[in-house]
C-alpha positions as CSV (number, residue, x, y, z in Angstrom):
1,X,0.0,0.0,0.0
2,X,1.2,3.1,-1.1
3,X,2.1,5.8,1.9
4,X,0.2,9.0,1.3
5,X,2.5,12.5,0.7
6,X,3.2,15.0,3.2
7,X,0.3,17.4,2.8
8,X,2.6,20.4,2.8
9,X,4.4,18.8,0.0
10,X,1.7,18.2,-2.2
11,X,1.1,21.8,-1.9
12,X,4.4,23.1,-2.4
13,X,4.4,25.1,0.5
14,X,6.7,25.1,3.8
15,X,5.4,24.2,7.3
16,X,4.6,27.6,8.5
17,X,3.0,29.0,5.2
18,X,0.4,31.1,5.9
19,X,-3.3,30.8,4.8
20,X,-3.5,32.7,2.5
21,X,-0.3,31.1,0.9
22,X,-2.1,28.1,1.5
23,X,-4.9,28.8,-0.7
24,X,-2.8,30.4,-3.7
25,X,-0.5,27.2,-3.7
26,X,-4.1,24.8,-3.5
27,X,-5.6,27.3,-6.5
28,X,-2.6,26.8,-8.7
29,X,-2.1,22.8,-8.0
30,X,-5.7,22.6,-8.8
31,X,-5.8,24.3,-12.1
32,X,-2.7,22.4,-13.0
33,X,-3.9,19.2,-12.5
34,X,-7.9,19.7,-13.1
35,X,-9.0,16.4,-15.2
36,X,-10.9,19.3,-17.7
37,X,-7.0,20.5,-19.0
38,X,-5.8,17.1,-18.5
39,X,-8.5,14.9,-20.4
40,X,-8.3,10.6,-19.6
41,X,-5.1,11.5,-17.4
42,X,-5.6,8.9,-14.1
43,X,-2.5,10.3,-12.9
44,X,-3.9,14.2,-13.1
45,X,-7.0,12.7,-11.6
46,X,-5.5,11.5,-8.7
47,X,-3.4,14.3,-7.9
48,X,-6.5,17.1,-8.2
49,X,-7.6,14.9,-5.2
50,X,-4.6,14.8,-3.4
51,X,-4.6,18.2,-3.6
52,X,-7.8,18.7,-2.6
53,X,-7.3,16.7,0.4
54,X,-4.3,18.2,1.9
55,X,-6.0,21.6,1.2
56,X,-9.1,20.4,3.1
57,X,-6.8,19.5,6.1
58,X,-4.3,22.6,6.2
59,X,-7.0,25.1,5.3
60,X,-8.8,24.2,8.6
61,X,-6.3,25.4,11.6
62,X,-7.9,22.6,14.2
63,X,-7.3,20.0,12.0
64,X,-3.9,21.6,10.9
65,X,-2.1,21.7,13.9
66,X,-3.2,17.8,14.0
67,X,-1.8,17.1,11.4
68,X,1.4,19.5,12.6
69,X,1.9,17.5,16.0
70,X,0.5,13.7,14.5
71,X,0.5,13.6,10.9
72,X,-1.8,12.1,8.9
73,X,-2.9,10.0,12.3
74,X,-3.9,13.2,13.7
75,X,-6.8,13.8,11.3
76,X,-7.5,10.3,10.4
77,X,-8.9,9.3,7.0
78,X,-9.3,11.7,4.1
79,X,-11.1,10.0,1.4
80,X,-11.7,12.0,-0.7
81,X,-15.4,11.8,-2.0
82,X,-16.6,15.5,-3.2
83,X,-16.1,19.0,-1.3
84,X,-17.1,19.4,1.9
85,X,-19.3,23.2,1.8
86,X,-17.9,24.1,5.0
87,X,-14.3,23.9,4.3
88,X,-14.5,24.5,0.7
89,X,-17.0,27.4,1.0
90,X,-15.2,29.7,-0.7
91,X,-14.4,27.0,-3.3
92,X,-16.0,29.6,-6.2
93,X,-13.3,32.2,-5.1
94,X,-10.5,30.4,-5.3
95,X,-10.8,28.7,-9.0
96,X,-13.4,31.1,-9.9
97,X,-15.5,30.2,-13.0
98,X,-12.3,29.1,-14.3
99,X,-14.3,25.2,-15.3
100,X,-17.9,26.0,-14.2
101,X,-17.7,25.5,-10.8
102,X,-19.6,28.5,-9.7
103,X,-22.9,27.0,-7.7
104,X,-20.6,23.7,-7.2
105,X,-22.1,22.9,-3.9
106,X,-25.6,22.9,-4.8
107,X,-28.1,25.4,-3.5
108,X,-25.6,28.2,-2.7
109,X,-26.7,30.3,-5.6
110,X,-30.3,29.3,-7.1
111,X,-31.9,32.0,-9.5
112,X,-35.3,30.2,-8.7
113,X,-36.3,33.0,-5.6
114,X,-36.8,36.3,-5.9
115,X,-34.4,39.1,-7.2
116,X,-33.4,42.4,-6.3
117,X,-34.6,44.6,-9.7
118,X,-32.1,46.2,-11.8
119,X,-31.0,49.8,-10.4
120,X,-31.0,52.7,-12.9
121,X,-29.2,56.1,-13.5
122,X,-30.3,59.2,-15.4
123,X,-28.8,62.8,-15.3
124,X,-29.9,66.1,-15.1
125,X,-28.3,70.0,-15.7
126,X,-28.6,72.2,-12.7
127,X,-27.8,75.9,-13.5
128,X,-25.6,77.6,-10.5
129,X,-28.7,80.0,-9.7
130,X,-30.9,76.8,-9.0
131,X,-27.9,75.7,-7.0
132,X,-28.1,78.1,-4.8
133,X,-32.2,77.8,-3.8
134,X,-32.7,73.7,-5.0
135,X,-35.1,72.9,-7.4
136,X,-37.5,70.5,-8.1
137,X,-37.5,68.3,-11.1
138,X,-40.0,65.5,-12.7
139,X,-38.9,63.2,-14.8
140,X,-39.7,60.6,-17.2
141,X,-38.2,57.0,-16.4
142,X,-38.3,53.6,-18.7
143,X,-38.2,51.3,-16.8
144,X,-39.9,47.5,-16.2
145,X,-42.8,46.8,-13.7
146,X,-44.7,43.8,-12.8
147,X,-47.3,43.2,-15.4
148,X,-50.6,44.9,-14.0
149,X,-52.4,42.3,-15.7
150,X,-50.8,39.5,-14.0
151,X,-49.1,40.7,-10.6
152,X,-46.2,39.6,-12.2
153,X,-46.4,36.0,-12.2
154,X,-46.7,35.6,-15.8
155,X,-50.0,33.2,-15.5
156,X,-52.7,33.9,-17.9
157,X,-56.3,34.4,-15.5
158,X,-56.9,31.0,-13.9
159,X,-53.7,29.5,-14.5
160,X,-51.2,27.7,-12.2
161,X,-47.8,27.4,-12.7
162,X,-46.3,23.6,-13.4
163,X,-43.5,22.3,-12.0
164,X,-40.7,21.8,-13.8
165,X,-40.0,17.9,-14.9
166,X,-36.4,18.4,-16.1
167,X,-35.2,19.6,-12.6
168,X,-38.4,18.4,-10.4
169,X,-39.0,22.0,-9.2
170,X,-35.2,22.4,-7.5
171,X,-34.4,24.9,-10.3
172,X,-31.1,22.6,-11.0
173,X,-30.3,19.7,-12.7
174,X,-27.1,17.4,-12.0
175,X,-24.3,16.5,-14.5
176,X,-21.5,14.1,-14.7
177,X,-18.1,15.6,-15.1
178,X,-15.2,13.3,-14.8
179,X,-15.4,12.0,-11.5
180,X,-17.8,14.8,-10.2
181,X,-21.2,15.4,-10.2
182,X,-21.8,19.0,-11.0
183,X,-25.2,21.0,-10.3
184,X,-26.5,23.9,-12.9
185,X,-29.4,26.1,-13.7
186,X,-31.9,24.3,-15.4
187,X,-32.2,25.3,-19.0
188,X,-35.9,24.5,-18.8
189,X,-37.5,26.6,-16.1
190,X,-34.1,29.5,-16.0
191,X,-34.0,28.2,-12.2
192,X,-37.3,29.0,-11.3
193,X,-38.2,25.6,-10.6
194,X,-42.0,25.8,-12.9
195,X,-42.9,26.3,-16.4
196,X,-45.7,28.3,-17.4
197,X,-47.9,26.6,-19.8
198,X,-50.7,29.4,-20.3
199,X,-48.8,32.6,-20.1
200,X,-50.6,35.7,-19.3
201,X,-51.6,37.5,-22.3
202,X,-50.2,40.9,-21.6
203,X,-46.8,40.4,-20.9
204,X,-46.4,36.8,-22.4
205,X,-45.4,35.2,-19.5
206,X,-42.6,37.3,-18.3
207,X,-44.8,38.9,-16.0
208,X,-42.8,42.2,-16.6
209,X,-43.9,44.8,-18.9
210,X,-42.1,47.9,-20.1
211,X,-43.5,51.2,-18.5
212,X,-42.5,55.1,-18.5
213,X,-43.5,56.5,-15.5
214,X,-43.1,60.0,-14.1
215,X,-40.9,60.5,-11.1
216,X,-40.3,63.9,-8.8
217,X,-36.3,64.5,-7.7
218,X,-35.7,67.5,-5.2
219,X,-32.0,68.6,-5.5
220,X,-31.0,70.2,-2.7
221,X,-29.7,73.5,-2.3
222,X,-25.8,73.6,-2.7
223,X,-25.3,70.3,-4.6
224,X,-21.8,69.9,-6.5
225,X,-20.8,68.6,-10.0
226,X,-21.2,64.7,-9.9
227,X,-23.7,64.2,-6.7
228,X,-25.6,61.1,-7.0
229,X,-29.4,61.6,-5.5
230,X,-30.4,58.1,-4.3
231,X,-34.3,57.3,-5.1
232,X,-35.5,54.3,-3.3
233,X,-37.3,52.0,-5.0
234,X,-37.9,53.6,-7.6
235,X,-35.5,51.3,-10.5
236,X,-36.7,48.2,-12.3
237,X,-39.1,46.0,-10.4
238,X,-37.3,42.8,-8.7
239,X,-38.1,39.3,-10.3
240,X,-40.6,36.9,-8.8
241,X,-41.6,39.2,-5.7
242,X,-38.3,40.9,-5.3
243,X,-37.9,44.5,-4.3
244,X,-37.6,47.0,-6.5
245,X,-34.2,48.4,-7.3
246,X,-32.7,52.1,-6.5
247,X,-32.6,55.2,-9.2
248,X,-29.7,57.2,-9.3
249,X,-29.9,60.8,-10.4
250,X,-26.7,62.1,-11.2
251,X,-26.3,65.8,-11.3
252,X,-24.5,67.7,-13.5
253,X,-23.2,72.0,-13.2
254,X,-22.3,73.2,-16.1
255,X,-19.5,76.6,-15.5
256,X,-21.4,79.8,-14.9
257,X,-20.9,82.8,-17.7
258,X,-19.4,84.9,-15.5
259,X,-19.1,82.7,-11.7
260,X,-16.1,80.3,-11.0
261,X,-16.9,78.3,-8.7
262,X,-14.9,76.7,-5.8
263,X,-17.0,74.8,-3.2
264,X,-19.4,77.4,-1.2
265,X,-17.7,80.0,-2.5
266,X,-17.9,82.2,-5.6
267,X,-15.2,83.9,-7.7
268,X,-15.9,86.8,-10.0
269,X,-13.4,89.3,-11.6
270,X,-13.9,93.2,-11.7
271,X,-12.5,95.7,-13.7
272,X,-11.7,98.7,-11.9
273,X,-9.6,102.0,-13.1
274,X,-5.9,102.6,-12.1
275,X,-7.2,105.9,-11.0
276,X,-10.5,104.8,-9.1
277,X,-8.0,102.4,-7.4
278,X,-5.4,105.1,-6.7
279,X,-8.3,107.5,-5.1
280,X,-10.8,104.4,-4.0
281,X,-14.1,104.2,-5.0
282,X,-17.7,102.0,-4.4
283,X,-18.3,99.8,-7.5
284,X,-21.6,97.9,-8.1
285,X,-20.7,93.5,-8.0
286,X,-23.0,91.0,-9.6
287,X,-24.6,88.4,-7.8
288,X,-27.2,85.4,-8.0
289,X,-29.3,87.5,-6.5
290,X,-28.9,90.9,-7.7
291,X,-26.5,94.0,-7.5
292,X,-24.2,94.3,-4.1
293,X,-22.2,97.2,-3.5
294,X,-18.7,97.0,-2.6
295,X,-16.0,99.4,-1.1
296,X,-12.6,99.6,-3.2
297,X,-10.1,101.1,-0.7
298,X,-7.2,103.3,-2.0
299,X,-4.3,102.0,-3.2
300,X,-5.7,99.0,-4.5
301,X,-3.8,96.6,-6.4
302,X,-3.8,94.5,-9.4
303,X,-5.4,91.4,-8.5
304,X,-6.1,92.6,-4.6
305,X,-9.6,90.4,-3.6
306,X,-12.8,92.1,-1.7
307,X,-15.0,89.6,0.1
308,X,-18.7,89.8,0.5
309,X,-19.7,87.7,2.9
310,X,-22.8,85.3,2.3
311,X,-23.1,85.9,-1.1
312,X,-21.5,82.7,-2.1
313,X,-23.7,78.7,-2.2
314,X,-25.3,77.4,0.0
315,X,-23.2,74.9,2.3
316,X,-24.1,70.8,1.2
317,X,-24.9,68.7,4.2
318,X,-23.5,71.6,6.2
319,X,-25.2,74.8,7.6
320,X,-24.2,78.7,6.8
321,X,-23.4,79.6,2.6
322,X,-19.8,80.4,1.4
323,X,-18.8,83.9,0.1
324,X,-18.5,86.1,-2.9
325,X,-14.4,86.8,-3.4
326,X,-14.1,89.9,-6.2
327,X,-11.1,89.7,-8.2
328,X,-9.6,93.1,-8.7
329,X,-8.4,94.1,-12.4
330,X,-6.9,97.5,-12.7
331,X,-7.1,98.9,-15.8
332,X,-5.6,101.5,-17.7
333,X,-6.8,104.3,-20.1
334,X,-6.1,103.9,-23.5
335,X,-7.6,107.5,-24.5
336,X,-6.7,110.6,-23.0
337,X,-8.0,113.9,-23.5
338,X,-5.7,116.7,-23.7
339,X,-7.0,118.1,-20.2
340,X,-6.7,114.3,-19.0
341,X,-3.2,114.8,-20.1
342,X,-2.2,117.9,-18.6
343,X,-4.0,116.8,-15.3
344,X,-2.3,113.5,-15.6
345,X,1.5,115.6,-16.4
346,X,1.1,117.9,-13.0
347,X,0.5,115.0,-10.8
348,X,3.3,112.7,-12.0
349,X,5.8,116.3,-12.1
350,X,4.4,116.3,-8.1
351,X,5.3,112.7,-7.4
352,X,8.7,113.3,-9.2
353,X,9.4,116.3,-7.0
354,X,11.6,115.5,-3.9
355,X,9.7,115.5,-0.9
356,X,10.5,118.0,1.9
357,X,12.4,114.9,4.0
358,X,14.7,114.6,0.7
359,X,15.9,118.1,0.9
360,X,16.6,118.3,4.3
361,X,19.0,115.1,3.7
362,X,20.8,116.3,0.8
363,X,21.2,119.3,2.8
364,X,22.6,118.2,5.4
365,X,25.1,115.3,3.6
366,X,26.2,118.2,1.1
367,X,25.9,121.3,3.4
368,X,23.9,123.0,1.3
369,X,20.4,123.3,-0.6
């Protein structure tokens, strides 16, 4: 009688591997020797089991550290004969779909219950002035509803539903492959464990039924480029008494004509004279809601900013509204008149003059005026 292999070596792995090196080592050894990539191989066969057993044992840390302090004593008889669920649970995650093992087990995954309906997404423009109070919008939505007709189950008035004979109403039917025995959807009944012999005549069995229906969004005030509104239950209607799935509005802000925009706040550029900033002056400022009036001191700057508080959005999920920050931009005459000019001459000759402070230095350095 043949001894069986270390479990560790038919793995590939060292004695203090961790799990999750483990798993990799047991994903890889399985692919490798899987009978579907290795057709009328007994040798392939037998070492896709072997694998399977030493990942049953070392993926399980009681009966691991068994095997650690007894060896294959400590754990007694493996045979192996098909996948336990609760050790190879996660079986689908670690070969993935890779040879159609994805419901493996049997009843993990049946399509036969009900289902969550499909969600949906639309979006809508939102000027910046409906930003800043929230508007109310209604809008039109394809979507599929349980046949009104029917209720959704697809009978025609009177009717029952059969069960299925292919699958005998479990919504799978069983198939050899090599030495397993693999469960699937039934391709008679889609899973749903009945066949419909009179169909309703509305929806022709489906019991859905394609509908446009109106619904209301509020966008609330202060809402940003890219926010997703969440309506509940109001997406495609779930299959076989599911619930209904979620709509998602996605909002869209186009850039203002004259507003840049930067979270709360507002940004807005103003053109103001180099002489109206040399003297200060009061210049009118445009906002969503009307004309403000704002102080420019004297001496402004090119660039220089003038905030006005409160005159910005409205704060999302957050209380108080951002500001109004005016962008100065001094500009320059390109026309003079001639008076302009001869005003414009005495004032630089004044600011070229040397100021009373001057003289009394150069005096006193040269010792004389």
């Amino acid at each position: 009688m043949t001894s069986k292999r270390d479990y560790y070596e038919v793995l590939g792995v060292s004695r203090n591997a961790s799990p999750e090196e483990i798993k990799a080592a047991y994903r890889a050894t399985a692919v490798k020797f899987h009978p579907d990539r290795n057709p009328g191989n007994p040798d392939a066969e037998e070492r896709f089991k072997e694998a399977a057993e030493a990942y049953a044992v070392l993926s399980d840390p009681n009966k691991r550290a068994h095997y650690d302090r007894f060896g294959h004593t400590g754990v007694g008889e493996q045979p192996f004969s098909g996948f336990d669920a609760t050790v190879f649970g996660d079986f689908a995650d670690i070969l993935g779909n890779l040879f159609g093992f994805e419901g493996f087990f049997g009843g993990r995954r049946s399509s036969g219950g009900p289902s969550r309906g499909s969600d949906l997404r639309v979006g809508i423009t939102v000027e910046l002035h409906e930003v800043a109070t929230g508007v109310e919008r209604t809008l039109t939505i394809p979507r599929e509803e349980n046949c009104e007709r029917c209720g959704g189950s697809g009978l025609a008035e009177g009717a029952r539903p059969e069960t299925c004979t292919a699958c005998g109403g479990r919504g799978q039917v069983r198939f050899a492959q090599g030495f397993f025995t693999m469960l699937q959807t039934c391709p008679r009944c889609g899973g749903a464990g009945r066949v419909i012999t009179h169909p309703c005549g509305d929806c022709g069995g489906s019991g859905r039924q394609r509908v446009r229906r109106q619904v209301t969004v509020k966008v609330p005030p202060g809402v940003e480029d890219g926010t997703r509104l969440r309506l509940v239950g109001q997406g495609e209607a779930g299959a076989r008494g599911g619930p209904p799935g979620d709509l998602y509005v996605v909002v869209q802000v186009p850039p203002h004509r004259r507003f840049a925009r930067d979270g709360a706040d507002l940004h807005v550029e103003e053109e103001v004279s180099a002489f109206h900033a040399a003297l200060g002056t009061t210049i009118e400022v445009e906002t969503l809601d009307g004309k403000e009036e704002v102080a420019v001191p004297p001496g402004s700057q090119y660039g220089d900013t003038l905030v006005v508080r409160g005159k910005g959005l409205p704060r999302l999920r957050h209380a108080g509204t951002g500001d109004l920050v005016v962008h100065l931009k001094i500009t320059v005459p390109k026309k003079l008149s001639r008076r302009q000019r001869e005003l414009l001459g005495e004032i630089l000759s004044e600011l070229d003059k040397p100021s009373v402070f001057k003289r009394v230095k150069k005096m006193m350095e040269g010792g004389g005026g």
